[in-house]
C-alpha positions in Angstrom: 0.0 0.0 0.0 2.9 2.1 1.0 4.2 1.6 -2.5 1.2 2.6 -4.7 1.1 5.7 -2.5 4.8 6.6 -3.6 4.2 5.6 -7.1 0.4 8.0 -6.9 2.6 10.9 -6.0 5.7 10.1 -8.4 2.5 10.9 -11.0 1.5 13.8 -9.7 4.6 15.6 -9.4 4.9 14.6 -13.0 2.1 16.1 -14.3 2.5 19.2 -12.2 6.2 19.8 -12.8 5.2 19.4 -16.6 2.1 21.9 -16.4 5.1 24.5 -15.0 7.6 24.3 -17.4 6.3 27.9 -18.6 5.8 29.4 -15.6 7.7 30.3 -12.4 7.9 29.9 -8.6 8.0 33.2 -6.2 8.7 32.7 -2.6 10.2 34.8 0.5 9.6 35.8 3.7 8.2 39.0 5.5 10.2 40.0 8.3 9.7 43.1 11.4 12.2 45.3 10.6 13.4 46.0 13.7 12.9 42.3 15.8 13.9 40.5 12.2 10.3 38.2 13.5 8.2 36.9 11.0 4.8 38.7 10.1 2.2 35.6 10.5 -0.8 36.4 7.7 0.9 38.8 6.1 -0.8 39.8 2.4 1.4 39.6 -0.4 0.3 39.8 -4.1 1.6 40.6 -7.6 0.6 44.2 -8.6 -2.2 44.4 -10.7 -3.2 40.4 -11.1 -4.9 37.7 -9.5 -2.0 36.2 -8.2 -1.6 36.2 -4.4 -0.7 34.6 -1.1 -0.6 35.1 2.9 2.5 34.2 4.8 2.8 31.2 7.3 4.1 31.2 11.0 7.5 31.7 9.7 6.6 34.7 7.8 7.2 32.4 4.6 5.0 32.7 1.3 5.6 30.6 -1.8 3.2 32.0 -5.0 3.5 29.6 -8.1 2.5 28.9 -11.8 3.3 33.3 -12.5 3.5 33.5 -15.8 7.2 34.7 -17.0 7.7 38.2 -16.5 8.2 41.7 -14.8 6.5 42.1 -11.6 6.3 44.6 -8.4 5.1 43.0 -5.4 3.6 44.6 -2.7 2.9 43.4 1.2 0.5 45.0 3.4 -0.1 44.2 6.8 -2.4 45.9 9.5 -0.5 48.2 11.7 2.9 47.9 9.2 3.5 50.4 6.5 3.1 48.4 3.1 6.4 47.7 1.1 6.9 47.1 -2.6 9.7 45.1 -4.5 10.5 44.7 -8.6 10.8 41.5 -9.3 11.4 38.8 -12.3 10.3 35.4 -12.7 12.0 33.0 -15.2 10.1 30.5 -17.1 10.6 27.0 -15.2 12.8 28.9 -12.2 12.4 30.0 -8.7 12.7 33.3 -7.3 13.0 34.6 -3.9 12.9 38.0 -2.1 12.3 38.9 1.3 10.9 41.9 2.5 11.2 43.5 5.5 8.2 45.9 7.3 7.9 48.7 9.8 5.5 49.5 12.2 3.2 52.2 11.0 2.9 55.7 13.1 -0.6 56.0 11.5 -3.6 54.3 13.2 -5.6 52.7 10.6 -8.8 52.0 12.7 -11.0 49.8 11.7 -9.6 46.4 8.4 -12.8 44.9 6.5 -10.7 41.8 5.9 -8.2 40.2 7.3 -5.4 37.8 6.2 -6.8 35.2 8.6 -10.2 34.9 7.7 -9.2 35.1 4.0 -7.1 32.3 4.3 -10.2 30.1 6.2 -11.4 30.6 2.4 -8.5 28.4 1.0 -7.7 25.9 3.8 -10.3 23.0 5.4 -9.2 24.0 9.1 -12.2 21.4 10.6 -12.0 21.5 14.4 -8.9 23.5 14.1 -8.4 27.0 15.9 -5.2 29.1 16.3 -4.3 30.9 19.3 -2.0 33.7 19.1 0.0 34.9 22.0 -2.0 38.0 21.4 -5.5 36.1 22.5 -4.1 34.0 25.3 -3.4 37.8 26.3 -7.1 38.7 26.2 -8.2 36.6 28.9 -8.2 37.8 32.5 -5.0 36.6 34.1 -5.5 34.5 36.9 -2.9 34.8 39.3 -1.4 38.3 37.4 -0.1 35.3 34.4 -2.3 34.9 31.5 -2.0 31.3 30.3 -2.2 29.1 27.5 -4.0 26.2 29.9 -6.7 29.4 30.6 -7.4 29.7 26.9 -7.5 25.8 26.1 -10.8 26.3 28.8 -12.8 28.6 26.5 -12.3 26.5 23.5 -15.7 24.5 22.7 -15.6 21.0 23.3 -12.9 21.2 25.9 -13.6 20.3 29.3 -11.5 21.0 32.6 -12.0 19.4 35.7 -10.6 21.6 38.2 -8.4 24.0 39.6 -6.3 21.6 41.3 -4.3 19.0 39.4 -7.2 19.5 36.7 -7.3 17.7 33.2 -7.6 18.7 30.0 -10.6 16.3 28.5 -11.1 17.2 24.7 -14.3 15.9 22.8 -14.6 13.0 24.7 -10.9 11.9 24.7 -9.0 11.8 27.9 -5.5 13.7 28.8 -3.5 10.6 27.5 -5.6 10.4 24.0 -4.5 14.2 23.3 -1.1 15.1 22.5 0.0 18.2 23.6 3.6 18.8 21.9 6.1 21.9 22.0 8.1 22.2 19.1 7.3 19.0 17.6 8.0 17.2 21.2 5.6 15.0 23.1 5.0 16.8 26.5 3.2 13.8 28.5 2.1 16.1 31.3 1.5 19.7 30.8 -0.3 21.2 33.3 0.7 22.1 36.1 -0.7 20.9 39.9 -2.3 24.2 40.5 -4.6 24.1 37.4 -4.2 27.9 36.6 -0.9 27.3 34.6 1.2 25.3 32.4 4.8 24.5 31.5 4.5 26.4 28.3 6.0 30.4 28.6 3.3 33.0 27.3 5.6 35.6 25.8 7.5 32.7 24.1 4.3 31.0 21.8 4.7 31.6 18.5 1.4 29.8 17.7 -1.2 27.2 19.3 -3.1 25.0 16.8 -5.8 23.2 18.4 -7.1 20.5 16.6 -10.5 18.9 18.4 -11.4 16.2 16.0 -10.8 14.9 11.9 -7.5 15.9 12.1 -4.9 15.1 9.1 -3.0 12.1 8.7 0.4 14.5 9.5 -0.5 13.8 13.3 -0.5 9.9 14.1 -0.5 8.0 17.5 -3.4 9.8 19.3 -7.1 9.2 18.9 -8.9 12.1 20.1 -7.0 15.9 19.6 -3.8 17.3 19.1 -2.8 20.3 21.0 0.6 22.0 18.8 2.3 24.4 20.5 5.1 26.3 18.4 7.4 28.7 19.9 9.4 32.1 18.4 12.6 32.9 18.2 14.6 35.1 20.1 14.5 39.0 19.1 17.5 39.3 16.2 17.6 43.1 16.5 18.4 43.8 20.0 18.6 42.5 23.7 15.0 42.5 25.6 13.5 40.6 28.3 11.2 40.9 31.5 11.2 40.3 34.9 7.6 40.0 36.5 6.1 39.3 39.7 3.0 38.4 41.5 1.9 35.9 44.9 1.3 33.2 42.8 4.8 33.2 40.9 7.2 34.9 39.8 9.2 34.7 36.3 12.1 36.2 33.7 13.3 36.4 30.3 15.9 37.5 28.2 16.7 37.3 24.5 18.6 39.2 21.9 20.8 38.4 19.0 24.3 37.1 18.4 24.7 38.3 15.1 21.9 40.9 14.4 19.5 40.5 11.8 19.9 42.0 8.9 17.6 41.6 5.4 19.8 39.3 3.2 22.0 37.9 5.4 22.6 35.2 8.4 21.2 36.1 11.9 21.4 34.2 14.9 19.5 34.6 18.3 18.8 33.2 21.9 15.8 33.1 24.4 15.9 31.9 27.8 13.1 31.7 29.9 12.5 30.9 34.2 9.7 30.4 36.2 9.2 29.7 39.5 5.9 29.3 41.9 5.7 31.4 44.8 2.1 30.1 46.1 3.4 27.0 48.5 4.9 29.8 51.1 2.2 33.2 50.2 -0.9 30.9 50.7 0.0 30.7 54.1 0.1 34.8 54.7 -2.3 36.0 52.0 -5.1 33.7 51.5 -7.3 32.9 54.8 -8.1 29.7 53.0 -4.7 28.3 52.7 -4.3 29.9 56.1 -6.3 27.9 58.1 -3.6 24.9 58.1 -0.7 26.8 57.7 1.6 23.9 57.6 0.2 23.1 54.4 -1.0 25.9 52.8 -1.7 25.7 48.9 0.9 22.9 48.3 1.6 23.1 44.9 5.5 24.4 43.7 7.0 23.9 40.4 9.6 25.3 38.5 10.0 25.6 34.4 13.5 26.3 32.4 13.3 26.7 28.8 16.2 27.7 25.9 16.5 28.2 22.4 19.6 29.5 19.9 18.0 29.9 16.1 19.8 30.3 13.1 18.0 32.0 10.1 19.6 32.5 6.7 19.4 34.6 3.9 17.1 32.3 2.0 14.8 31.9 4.7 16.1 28.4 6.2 16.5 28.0 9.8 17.4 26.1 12.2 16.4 25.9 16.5 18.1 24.0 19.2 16.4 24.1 22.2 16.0 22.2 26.2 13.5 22.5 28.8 13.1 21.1 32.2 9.6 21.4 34.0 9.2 20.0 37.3 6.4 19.9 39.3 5.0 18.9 43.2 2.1 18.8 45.2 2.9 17.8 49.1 -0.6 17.4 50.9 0.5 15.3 54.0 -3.0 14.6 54.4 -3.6 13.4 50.6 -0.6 12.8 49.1 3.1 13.6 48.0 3.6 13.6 44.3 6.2 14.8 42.5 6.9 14.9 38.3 9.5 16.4 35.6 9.6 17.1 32.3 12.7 17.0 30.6 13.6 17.2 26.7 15.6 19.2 24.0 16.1 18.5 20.4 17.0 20.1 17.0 14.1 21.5 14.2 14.8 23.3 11.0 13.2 24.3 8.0 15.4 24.4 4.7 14.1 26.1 1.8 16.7 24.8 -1.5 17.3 27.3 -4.2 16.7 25.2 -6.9 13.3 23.1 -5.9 10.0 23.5 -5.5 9.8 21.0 -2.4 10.5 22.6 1.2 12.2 19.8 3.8 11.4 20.7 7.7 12.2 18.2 10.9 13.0 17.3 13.8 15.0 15.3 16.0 15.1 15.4 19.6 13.9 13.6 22.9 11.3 13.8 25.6 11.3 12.6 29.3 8.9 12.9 32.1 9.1 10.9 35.7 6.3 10.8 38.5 6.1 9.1 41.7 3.5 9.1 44.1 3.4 8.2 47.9 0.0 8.1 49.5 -1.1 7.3 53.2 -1.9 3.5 53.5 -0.3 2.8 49.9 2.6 1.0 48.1 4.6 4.1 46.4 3.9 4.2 42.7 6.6 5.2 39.8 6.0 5.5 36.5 8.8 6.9 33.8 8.4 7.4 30.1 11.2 8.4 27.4 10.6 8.6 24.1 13.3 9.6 21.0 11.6 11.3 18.3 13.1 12.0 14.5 10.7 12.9 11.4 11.3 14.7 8.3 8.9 16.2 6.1 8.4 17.0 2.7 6.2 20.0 1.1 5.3 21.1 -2.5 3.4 23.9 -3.2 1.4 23.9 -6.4 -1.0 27.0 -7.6 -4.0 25.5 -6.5 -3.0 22.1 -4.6 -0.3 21.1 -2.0 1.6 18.2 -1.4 2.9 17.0 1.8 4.4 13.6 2.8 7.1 12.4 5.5 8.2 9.5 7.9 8.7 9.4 11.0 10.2 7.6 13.9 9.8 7.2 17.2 11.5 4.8 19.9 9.9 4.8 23.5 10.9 3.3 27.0 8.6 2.8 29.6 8.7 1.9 33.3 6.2 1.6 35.5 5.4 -0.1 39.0 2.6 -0.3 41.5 1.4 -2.1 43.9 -2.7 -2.4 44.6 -4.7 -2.2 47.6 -4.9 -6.0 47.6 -1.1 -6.4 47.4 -0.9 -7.8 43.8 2.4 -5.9 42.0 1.9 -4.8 38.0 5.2 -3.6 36.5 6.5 -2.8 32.9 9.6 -2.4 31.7 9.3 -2.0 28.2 11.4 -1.2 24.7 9.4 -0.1 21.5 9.2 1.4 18.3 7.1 3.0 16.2 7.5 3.8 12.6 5.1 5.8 10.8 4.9 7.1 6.9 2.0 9.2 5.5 1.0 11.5 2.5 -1.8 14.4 2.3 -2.6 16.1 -0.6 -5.0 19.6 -1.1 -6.9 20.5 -4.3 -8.9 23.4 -4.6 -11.3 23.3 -7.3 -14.1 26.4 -7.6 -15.4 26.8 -4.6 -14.5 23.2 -3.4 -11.2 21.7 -1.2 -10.2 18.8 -0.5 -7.7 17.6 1.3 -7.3 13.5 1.4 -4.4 11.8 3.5 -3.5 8.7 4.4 -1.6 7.4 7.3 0.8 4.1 8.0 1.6 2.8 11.9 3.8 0.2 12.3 4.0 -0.8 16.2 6.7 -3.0 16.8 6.3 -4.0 20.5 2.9 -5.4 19.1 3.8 -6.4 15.6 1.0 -4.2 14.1 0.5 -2.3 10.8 -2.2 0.1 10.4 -3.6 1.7 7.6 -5.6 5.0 8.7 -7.5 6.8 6.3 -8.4 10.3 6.8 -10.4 13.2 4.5 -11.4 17.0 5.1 -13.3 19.1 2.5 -14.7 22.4 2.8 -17.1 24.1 0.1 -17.3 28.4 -0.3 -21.0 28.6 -0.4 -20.1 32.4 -1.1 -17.4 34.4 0.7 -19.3 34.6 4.1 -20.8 30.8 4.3 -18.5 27.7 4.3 -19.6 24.3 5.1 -16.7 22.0 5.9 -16.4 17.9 7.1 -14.4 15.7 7.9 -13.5 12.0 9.2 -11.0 9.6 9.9 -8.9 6.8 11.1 -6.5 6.8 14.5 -4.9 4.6 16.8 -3.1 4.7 19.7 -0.5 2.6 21.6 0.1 4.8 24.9 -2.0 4.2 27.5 -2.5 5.6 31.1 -2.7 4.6 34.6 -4.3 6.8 36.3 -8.0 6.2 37.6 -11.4 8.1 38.0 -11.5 7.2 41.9 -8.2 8.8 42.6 -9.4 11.5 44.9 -6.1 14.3 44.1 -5.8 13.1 39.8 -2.1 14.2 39.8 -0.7 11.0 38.8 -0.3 9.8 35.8 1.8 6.8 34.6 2.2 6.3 31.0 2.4 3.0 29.9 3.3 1.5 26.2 0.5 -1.3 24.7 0.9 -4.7 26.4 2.6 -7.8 25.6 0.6 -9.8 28.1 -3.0 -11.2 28.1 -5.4 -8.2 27.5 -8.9 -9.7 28.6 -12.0 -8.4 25.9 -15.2 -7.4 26.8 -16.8 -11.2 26.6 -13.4 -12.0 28.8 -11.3 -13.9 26.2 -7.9 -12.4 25.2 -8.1 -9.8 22.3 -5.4 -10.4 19.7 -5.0 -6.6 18.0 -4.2 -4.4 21.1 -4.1 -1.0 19.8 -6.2 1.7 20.9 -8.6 3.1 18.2 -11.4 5.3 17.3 -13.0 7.2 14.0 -14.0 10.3 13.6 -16.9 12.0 11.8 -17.1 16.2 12.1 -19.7 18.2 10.1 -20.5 21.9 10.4 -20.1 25.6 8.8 -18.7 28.8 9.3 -20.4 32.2 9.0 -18.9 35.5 8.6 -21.9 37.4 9.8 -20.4 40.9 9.3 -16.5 41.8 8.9 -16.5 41.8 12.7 -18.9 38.5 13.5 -18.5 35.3 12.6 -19.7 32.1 14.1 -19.1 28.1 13.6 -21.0 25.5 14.4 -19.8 21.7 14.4 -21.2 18.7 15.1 -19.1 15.9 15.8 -19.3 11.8 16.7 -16.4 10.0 17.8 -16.4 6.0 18.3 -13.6 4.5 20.5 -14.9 0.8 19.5 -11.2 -0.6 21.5 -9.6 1.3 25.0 -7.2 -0.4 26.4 -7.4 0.2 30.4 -4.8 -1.0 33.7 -7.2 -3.2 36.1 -6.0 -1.1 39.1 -8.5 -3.8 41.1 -7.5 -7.2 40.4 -7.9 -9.4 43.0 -6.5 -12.4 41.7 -3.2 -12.9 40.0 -4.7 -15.5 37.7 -6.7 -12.2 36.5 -5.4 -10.3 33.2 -3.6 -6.9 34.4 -5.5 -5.0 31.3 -9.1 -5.0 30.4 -10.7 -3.6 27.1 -13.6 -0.9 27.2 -15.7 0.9 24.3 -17.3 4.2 24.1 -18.5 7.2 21.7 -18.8 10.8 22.4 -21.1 12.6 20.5 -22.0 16.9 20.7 -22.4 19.8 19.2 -20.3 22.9 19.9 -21.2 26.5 19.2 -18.6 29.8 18.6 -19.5 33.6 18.6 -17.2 35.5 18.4 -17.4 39.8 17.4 -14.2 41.9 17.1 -13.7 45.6 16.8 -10.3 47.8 17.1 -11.2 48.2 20.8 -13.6 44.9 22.0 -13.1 41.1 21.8 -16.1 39.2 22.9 -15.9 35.1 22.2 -18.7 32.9 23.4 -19.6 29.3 23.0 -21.4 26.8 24.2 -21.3 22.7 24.4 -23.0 20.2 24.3 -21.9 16.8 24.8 -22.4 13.1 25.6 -19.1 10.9 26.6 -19.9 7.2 27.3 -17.8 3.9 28.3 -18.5 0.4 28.4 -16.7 -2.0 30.3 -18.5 -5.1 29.6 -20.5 -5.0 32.6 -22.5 -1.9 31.9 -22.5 1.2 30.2 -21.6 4.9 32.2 -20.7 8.3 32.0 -17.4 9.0 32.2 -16.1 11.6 35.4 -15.7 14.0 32.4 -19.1 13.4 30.8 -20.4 17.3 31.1 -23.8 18.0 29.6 -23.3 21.4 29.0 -20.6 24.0 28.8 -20.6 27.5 28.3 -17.9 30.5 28.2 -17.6 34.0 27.9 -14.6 36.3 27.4 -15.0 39.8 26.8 -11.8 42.0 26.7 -12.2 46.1 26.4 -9.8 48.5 25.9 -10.7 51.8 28.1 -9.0 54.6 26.0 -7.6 54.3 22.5 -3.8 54.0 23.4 -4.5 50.3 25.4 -2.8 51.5 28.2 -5.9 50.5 30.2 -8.0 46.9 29.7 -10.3 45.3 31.4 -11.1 41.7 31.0 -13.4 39.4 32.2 -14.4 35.4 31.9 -17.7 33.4 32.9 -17.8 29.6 32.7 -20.8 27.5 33.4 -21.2 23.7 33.7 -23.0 21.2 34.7 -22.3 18.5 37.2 -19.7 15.9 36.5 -20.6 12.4 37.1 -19.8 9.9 40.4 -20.2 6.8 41.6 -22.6 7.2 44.7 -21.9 5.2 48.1 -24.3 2.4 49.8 -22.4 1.8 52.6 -19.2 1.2 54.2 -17.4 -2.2 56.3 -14.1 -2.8 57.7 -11.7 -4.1 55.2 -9.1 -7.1 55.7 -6.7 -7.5 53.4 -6.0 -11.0 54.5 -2.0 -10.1 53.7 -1.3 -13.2 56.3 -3.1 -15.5 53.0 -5.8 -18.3 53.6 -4.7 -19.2 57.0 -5.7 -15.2 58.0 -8.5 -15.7 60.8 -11.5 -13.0 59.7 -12.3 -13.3 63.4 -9.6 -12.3 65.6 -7.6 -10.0 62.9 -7.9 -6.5 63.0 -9.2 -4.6 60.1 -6.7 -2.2 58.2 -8.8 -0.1 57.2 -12.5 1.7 56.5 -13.9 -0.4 53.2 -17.0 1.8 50.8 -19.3 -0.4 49.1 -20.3 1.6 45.9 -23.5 1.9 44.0 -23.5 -1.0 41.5 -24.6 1.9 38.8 -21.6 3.6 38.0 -21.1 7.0 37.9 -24.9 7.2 38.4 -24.5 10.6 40.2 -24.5 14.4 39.6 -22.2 16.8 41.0 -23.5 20.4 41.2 -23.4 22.8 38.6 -20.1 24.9 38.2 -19.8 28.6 37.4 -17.0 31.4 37.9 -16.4 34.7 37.6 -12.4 35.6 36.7 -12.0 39.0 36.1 -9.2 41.2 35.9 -7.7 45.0 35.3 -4.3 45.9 33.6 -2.7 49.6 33.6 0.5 49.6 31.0 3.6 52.5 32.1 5.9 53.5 29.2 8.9 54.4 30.1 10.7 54.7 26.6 9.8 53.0 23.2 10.8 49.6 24.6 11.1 49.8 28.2 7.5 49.8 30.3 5.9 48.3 33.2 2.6 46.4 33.3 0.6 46.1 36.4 -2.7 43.9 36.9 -5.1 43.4 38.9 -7.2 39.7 39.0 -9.4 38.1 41.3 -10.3 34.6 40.9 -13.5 33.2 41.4 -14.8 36.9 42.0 -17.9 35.9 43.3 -16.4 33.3 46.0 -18.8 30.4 44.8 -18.4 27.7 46.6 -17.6 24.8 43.5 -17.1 21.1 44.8 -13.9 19.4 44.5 -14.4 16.2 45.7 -16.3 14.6 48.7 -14.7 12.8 51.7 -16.6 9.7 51.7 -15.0 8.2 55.1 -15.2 11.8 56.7 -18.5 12.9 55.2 -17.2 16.0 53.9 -17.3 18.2 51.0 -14.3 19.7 49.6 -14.3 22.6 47.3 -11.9 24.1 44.6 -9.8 27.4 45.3 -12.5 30.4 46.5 -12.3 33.9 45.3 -8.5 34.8 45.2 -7.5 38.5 44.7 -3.9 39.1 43.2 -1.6 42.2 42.2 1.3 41.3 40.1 3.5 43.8 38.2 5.8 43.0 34.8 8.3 45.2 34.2 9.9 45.2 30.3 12.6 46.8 28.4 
């Protein structure tokens, strides 16, 4: 199969290659003058014809089939004065020129259309939104630190359950069927234990694409979303940084260039970034909540490195090296003492040849992470995952169509022990690789795209192939309606330890597909292991006015095989894995109205998320009904020197498992010859409701609101102070109940913060 695909695109290029041999290529990149960053959606087009592109993150735009001939070509940008360039393009050759732009001292008010939207006209972009640093921005900044994990909230279809050691649960997929990757690395666990931040550094994202569903077959071993995470490079043109400040954490960067940038030649650059929690010792002073114990206070703490030295050349190649190092604890004496790291670093670059039409980009780099867990009455559990990743990747850009193909390769270790309440050990120490290949091709035709792909998986640990088939299409009703679709193939081989009854959900072993007995829902060992579930998205977008648009999609999603740990065995004859199935089914919603001075997104879900474990079908702990968010973001005056921000999000109770009683559990460790009658029990035993998660938790809602007040000193050198309070309402939303103690425990209450950033 792999074969015909090669031998498919050897034909295509053929005939496209041919169809160009009187016409040429243009490509370049737009740069800031004065940064040397690239200008994302940046409008570029050939004076006086139809030919036209926008640029990409990297500020690179390739135009092709021009006719041969004298051309000027002219880049506009909002908020940049517009530049021009002569230019000549050879019959069957490729030209490039770079532009550089500066910022504009006019205010241009109000733009009808922007690069964005007009490139939502050319591109499928199903279940697929991009966050800007700028919109992650927008959002009130709880704790004085806007953050990416506070925008991934608002997005519809994404659930999160809490502020503490919280989870990211995506259309019906759970944390370990998303991967969440930072310059083309895995990042296994992301979040942070106090759920208000991440391990990813705002003033460092380049660009977020969050893809909830139908995605292409250029992302492989996840089944439910990808979360990519790019980030920039350092400033070329001069040293900057900040230093900011608040009682949740404080942080620092700086970056500047090694050899300054300069349009036509070689520039190279550095970032570093530090962060470092402050909450585990403020809690104790500031907040009468964390105050009432204040041995323990909030006991979260974490601290996140992160590097990067670029290389850009003349023709627009580049190349990044970067390392990071998260780590992460929470130390609850009464709960539990966890503690986790991320560590990682590799090598990406994007080479542009002089003489091709194909652009090669990859990686190659590696990815740790390491938990452990002690908890009161139970073994310690360890779980460690590394995983080596190299790919390559090939594009071509045609006039109309696109070409992409690459291989990659992956090798992962895993090691993982625990110990269960009844004694019984489950360990893994495991060596794999995975090898996949896959091709994608868009056509735009009229008013119609389409963009097919296909995926290959080889899994070596399990000695599986997979074929996974994926299509997106989108058709231009007219310039403000677009209907768009998409469905696919995907399987998995990670799988996760953690469990719905853990009471603190901080831990989270990664494990790699079995080689033992996996038992199938009619209890007889499955032979294909994998994880897998398809995908089926429908919906439209609406550009109701130049400042409104909204989308609506409908999705389905069938996991028909989840692979899951049987934390409870009580045998050892029993299998240590178990299969489940499920679907998740809803409908999400997206408002969203823009003006030079207001932002307002809105959106609301609605959602189904079911499992079966071959005893009964449930709602999973993440299964919430109904979901709705609102951001609004104003500008006071006309300079932005003052902004106010606010978020609301509703929803409705999560699922549990409700109690019928309780008894005093044995865990006859002395064997058969324990006597039940003069032994003392360990400990207090629950006897739960034979309907699972047959329960509702209360609705949530909260109000996050926050004010910011921006100093200039000079042209770069400023402070920014802000103002939050968390939860400003103080409503009381349940965390968890105590079933021995009979108590209810809520998430974090209203939290007021001042934090200051100062920049230069």
């Amino acid at each position: 199969m792999s074969i015909r695909l090669v031998n498919l695109m050897v034909i295509i290029f053929a005939v496209i290659f041919n169809s160009d041999a009187q016409t040429g290529t243009l490509r370049g990149n737009i740069y800031e003058k004065e940064s040397g960053n690239p200008i994302i959606y940046c409008n570029v087009h050939l004076l006086g014809t139809n030919f036209g592109a926008t640029t990409d993150l990297d500020g690179f735009f390739v135009i092709s089939n021009i006719p041969a001939g004298d051309y000027r070509l002219v880049a506009t940008y909002v908020g940049y004065d517009s530049v021009t360039a002569e230019i000549r393009v050879k019959a069957g050759g490729i030209t490039y020129q770079s532009l550089t732009m500066n910022e504009s001292a006019i205010n241009l008010g109000e733009v009808s259309i922007s690069a964005a939207r007009e490139q939502s006209r050319t591109t499928v972009n199903i279940s697929q939104i991009s966050v800007s640093q700028k919109q992650i921005k927008a959002l009130p900044s709880v704790g004085g630190e806007a953050d990416i994990v506070q925008y991934l909230q608002v997005i519809p279809g994404i659930i999160s359950t809490g502020d503490q050691g919280g989870q990211i649960y995506i259309r019906g997929g759970a944390p370990v069927q998303n991967k969440i990757q930072l310059d083309g690395l895995n990042i296994f666990n992301p979040f942070h234990s106090i759920g208000f931040y991440s391990v990813f550094e705002t003033e460092l994202i380049k660009n977020v694409d969050v893809l909830t569903g139908g995605f292409g077959a250029e992302y492989g071993g996840r089944i439910s979303a990808i979360v990519d995470i790019k980030t920039r490079e350092g400033n070329k043109g001069r040293t900057s940084g900040f230093v900011s400040g608040g009682p949740f954490l404080m942080k620092g960067m700086i970056e500047g260039p090694i050899k300054k940038f300069k349009e036509g030649g070689t520039s190279v650059s550095y970032v570093l970034t530090a962060k470092k929690s402050l909450i585990e010792e403020t809690s104790k002073t500031l907040y009468s909540y964390a105050a009432a114990n204040d041995s323990i206070g909030l006991p979260f703490t974490f601290q996140d490195f992160y590097g990067k030295l670029s290389v850009n050349t003349a023709n627009g190649s580049k190349i990044n090296i970067f390392g990071f190092n998260f780590a992460d604890a929470y130390k609850n004496p009464l709960l539990a003492t966890i503690d986790w790291k991320n560590t990682g670093g590799g090598v990406n670059f994007n080479l542009i040849p002089t003489g091709s039409n194909i652009i090669v980009d990859g990686l190659v780099g590696f990815s740790t992470y390491k938990v452990g867990i002690s908890e009161k009455n139970n073994e310690p559990r360890t779980s460690a995952i590394d995983e080596l990743t190299a790919n390559v990747n090939f594009t071509f850009f045609g006039n109309k169509n696109e070409i992409k193909y690459g291989i990659e390769m992956k090798s992962i270790r895993t090691d993982f022990e625990f110990v269960n309440p009844f004694g019984l050990r489950l360990a893994q120490e495991q060596n794999t690789t995975e090898l996949g290949f896959y091709g994608k091709y868009r056509q735009i035709f009229g008013n119609l795209i389409i963009e097919p792909s296909v995926r290959t998986q080889y899994y070596s640990s399990l000695g599986a192939v997979t074929l996974e088939p994926r299509l997106g299409v989108k058709y231009n009703i007219s310039d403000h309606l677009r209907f768009k679709g998409a469905a696919g193939r995907y399987t998995q081989n990670i799988l996760s330890t953690s469990n719905e009854r853990d009471v603190v959900n901080l831990f989270n072993g990664f494990l790699t597909g079995p080689e033992t007995i996996v038992a199938g829902l009619d209890g007889k060992p499955v032979k294909n292991k994998l994880q897998l579930s398809y995908h089926a998205v429908a919906g439209f977008e609406y550009d109701a006015t130049n400042q409104i648009q909204v989308n609506i999609e409908a999705y389905y999603k069938d996991f028909p095989q989840l692979i899951v740990v049987n934390r409870n065995k009580t045998e050892k004859s029993q299998a240590d894995y178990a299969v489940e199935t499920g679907n998740a089914y809803g409908i999400d919603f997206t408002f969203k109205y823009e003006i030079p001075r207001l932002y307002v997104w809105s959106t609301y879900s609605h959602g189904y998320v079911k499992r079966n474990d071959g005893k009964q079908e449930y709602p999973t702990v993440f299964d919430r009904r109904h979901n709705v968010n609102m951001l609004v973001t104003y500008d006071l005056d006309k300079s932005g020197s003052w902004q106010i921000s606010g978020r609301w999000n509703m929803g409705s109770g999560f699922p549990f498992t409700k109690t019928k009683g309780f008894y005093n559990y044995l865990d006859y460790l002395g064997g058969v010859g324990t006597s039940y009658q003069t032994a003392n029990p360990n400990n207090v035993g629950i006897i739960y409701s034979s309907e699972r998660n047959g329960g509702r938790l209360p609705y949530y809602h909260r109000l996050d609101v926050s004010l910011q007040k921006k100093f200039k000193f000079s042209k770069h050198a400023g402070l920014e102070v802000n103002l939050s309070v968390t939860n400003a309402y103080d409503r009381p939303n349940i965390f968890y109940f105590d079933r021995l103690n009979y108590e209810r425990v809520n998430q974090l209450p209203i939290l007021p913060t001042l934090s200051a950033k100062l920049y230069f």
